[in-house]
C-alpha positions in Angstrom: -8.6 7.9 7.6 -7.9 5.0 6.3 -4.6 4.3 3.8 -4.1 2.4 0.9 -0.5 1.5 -0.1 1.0 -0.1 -3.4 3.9 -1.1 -4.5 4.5 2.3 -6.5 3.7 4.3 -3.5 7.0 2.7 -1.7 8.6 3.7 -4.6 7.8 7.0 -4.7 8.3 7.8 -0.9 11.9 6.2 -1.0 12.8 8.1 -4.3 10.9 11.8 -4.0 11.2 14.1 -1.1 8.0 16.0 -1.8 6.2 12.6 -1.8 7.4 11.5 1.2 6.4 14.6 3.0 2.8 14.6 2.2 3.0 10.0 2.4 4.2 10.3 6.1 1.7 13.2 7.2 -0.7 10.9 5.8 0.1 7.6 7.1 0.7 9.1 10.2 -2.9 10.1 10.4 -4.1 6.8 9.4 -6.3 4.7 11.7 -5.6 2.0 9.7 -3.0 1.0 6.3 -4.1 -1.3 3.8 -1.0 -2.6 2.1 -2.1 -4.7 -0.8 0.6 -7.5 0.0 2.9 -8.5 2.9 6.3 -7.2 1.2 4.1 -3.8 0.7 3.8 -4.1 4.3 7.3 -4.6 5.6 8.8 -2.2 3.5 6.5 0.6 5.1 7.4 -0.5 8.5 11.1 -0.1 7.2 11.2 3.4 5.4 8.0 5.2 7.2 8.9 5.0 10.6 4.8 3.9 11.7 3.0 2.0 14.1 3.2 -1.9 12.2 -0.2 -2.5 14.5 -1.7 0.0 11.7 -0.9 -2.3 8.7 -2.9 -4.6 7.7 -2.6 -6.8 4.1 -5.4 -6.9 1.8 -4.5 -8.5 -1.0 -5.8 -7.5 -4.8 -7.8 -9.2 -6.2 -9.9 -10.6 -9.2 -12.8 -12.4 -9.9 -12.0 -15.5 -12.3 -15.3 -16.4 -13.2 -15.3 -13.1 -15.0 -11.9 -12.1 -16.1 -10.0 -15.7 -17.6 -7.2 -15.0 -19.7 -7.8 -15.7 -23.8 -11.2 -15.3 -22.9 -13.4 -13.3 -25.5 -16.1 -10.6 -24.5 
């Protein structure tokens, strides 16, 4: 299993109990964590109590050649 984490998803398991249940259990069974930036990252280290050799950052991205802002389809 591999985990994807945004910003939200901190969010949620600091502010909902029920989340944070089913977050941990998951993250605990994670080979791996994507967290899509470094503070993403470090907060998970702080509130889910995991392995930090799990994490890894993958930031989002976007392909500028294709998406430009102002720019009509």
């Amino acid at each position: 299993l591999i985990a994807t984490c945004h910003g939200t998803d901190v969010m949620g398991f600091r502010s909902c109990p029920a989340f944070r249940e089913y977050a941990h259990a998951a993250l605990a069974g994670a080979v791996r964590i994507i967290a899509v930036s470094r503070q993403v990252g470090h907060d998970l280290g702080l509130i889910a109590d995991i392995d930090l050799a799990k994490i890894r950052v993958v930031h989002n991205g976007v392909d500028t050649a294709l998406f430009r802002p102002g720019a009509s389809f």
